[in-house]
C-alpha positions in Angstrom: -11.9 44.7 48.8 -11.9 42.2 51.6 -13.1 41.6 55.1 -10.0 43.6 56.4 -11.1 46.7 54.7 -14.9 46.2 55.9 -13.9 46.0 59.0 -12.3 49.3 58.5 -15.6 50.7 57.9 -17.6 50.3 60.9 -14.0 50.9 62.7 -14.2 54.9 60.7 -18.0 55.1 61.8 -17.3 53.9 65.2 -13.9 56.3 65.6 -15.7 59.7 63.7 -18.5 58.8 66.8 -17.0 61.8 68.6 -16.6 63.9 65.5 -20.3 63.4 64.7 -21.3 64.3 68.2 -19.3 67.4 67.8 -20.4 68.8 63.9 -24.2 67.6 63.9 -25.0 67.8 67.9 -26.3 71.4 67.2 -28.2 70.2 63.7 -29.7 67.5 65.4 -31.5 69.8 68.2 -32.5 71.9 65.3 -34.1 69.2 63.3 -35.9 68.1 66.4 -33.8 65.0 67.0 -33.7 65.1 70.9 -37.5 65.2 70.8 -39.1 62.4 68.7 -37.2 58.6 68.6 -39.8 58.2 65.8 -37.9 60.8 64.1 -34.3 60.2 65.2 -35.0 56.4 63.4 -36.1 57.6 59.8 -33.1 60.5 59.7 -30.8 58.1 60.6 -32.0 55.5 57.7 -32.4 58.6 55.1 -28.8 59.6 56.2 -27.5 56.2 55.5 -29.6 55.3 52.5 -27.7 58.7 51.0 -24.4 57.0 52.0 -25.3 54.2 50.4 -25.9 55.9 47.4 -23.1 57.6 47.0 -21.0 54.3 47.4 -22.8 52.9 44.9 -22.0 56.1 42.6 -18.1 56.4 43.2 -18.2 52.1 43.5 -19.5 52.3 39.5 -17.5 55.5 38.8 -14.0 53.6 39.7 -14.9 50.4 38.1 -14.8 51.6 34.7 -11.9 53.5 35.2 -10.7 49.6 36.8 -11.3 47.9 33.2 -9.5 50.8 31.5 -6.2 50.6 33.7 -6.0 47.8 36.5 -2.7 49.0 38.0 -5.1 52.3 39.3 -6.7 50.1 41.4 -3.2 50.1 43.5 -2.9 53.4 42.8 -6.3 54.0 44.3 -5.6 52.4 47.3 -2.5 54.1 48.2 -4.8 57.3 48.0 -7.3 55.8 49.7 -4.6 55.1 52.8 -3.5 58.4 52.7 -7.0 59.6 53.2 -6.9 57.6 56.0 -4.1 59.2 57.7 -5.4 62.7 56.4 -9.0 61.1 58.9 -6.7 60.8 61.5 -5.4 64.2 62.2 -8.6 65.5 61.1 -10.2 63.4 64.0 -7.4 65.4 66.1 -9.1 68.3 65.5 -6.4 69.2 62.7 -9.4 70.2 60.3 -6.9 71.5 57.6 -6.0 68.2 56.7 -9.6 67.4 54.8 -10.6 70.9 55.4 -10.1 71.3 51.3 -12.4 68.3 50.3 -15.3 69.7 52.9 -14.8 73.2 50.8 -15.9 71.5 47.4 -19.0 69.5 49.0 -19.8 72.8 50.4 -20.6 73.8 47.3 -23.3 71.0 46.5 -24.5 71.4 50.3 -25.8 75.0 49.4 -28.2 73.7 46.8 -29.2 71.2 49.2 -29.8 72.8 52.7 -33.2 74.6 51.4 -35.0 71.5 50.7 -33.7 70.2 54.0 -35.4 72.8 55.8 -38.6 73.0 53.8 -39.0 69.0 54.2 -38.3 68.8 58.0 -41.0 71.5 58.4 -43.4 68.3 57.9 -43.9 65.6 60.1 -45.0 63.2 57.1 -42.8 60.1 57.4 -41.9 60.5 53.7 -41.1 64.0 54.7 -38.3 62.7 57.6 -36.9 60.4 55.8 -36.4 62.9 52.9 -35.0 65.3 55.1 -32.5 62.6 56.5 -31.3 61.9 53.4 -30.6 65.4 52.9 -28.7 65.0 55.8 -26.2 62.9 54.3 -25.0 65.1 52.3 -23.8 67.1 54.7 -20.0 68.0 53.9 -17.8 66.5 56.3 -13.9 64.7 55.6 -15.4 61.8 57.6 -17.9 60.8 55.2 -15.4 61.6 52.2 -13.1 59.5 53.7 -14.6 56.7 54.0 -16.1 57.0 50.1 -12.5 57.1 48.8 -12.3 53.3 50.4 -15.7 52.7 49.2 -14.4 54.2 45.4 -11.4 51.6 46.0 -13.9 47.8 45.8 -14.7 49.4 41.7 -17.9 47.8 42.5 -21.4 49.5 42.8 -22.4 46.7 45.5 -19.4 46.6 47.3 -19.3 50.5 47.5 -22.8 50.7 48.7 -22.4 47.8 51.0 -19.1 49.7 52.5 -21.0 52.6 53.1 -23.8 50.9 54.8 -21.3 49.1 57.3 -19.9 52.7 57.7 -22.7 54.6 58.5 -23.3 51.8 61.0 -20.2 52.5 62.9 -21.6 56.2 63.2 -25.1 54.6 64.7 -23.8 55.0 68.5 -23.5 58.4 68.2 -25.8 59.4 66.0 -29.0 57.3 66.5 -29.2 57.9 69.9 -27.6 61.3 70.4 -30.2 63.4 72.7 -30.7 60.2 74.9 -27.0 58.7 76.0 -26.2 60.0 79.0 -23.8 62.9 79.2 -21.1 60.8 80.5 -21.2 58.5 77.4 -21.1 61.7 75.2 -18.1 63.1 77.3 -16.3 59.9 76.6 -16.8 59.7 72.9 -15.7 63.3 72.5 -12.6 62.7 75.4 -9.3 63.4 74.0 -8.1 59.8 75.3 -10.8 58.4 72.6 -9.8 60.7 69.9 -6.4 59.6 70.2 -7.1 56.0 70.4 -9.0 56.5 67.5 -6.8 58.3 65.3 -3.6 55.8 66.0 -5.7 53.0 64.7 -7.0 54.7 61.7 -3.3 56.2 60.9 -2.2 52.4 61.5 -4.0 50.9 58.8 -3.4 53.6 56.6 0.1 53.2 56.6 0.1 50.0 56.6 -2.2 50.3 53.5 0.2 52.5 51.7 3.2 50.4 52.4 1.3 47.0 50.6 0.3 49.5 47.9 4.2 50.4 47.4 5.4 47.1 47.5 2.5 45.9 44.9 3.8 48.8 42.3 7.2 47.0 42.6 
């Protein structure tokens, strides 16, 4: 993994901006985000922190699999550009394309969601934070996304460190959603930004799969 491709993290946080807006505005006023800055901080780490995590998981998951075969690392990133693509259209609103992959997280979010609610029913710090890493594990194609890049380093530190730069990108949105002005929330959720977005994201992708083709030759 290089600088390119951590770049291309805080560029999927930064482009999913509207996205986030979108899937966790109504969560957010729920949780008692738009109230409490004091609050708003410590979900935001907790949500990150799980990010983190999870790079660190799928980083140490792949680099085994790396020592076993090191022509899957290639293969790995041609996926990983795909997924890419897949992000774009999703961030077009074309849900189907990770629709599948939000299913299957669904599935560990059910087991989660009660101990979300029963920890944000406390205003202990301990308590927010908890609840915020909860939080991440929300199912969403953005956040899957951007683990199968973190999955591509094969390193736990790199993966975590991916995510972290990721969940940066998504700080704009997220961190201070309740107190951007409207117009700056209209703008991150405009089509004109969607599309902006997505072109990029579909860019690198492609161009992604195209260096992973030519490395297989």
């Amino acid at each position: 993994m290089n600088v390119i491709d951590y770049w291309a993290a805080l560029l999927m946080g930064i482009a999913g901006s509207g996205h986030c807006i979108a899937m966790c505005g109504g969560l957010a006023g729920a949780m008692g985000l738009q109230q409490s800055k004091t609050r708003i901080v410590l979900y935001n780490l907790g949500r990150i922190t799980s990010y983190m995590i999870a790079g660190v998981l799928v980083g140490s998951a792949f680099f085994g699999l790396a020592q076993l075969q090191p022509s899957f690392l290639i293969w790995m990133r041609i996926a990983a550009g795909i997924m890419m693509v897949l992000l774009a259209a999703y961030l077009l609103r074309i849900n189907v394309a990770l629709l599948w992959l939000e299913r299957l997280g669904a599935v560990l979010w059910r087991r989660l969601q009660p101990w979300s609610k029963k920890f944000n029913r406390n205003s202990q710090t301990s308590h927010i934070f908890a609840a915020g890493m909860l939080w991440g594990w929300l199912p969403c194609g953005l956040v899957y996304s951007a683990l199968s890049w973190a999955a591509l380093s094969a390193s736990p530190v790199s993966g975590g460190f991916f995510m972290l730069l990721f969940g940066v990108g998504t700080l704009p949105s997220m961190l201070f959603l309740g107190m951007v002005s409207h117009r700056m929330q209209h703008l991150l959720k405009s089509a004109k930004f969607r599309w902006a977005s997505s072109i990029l994201l579909a860019g690198y992708g492609v161009t992604t799969i195209i260096i992973g083709l030519m490395q297989l030759r």
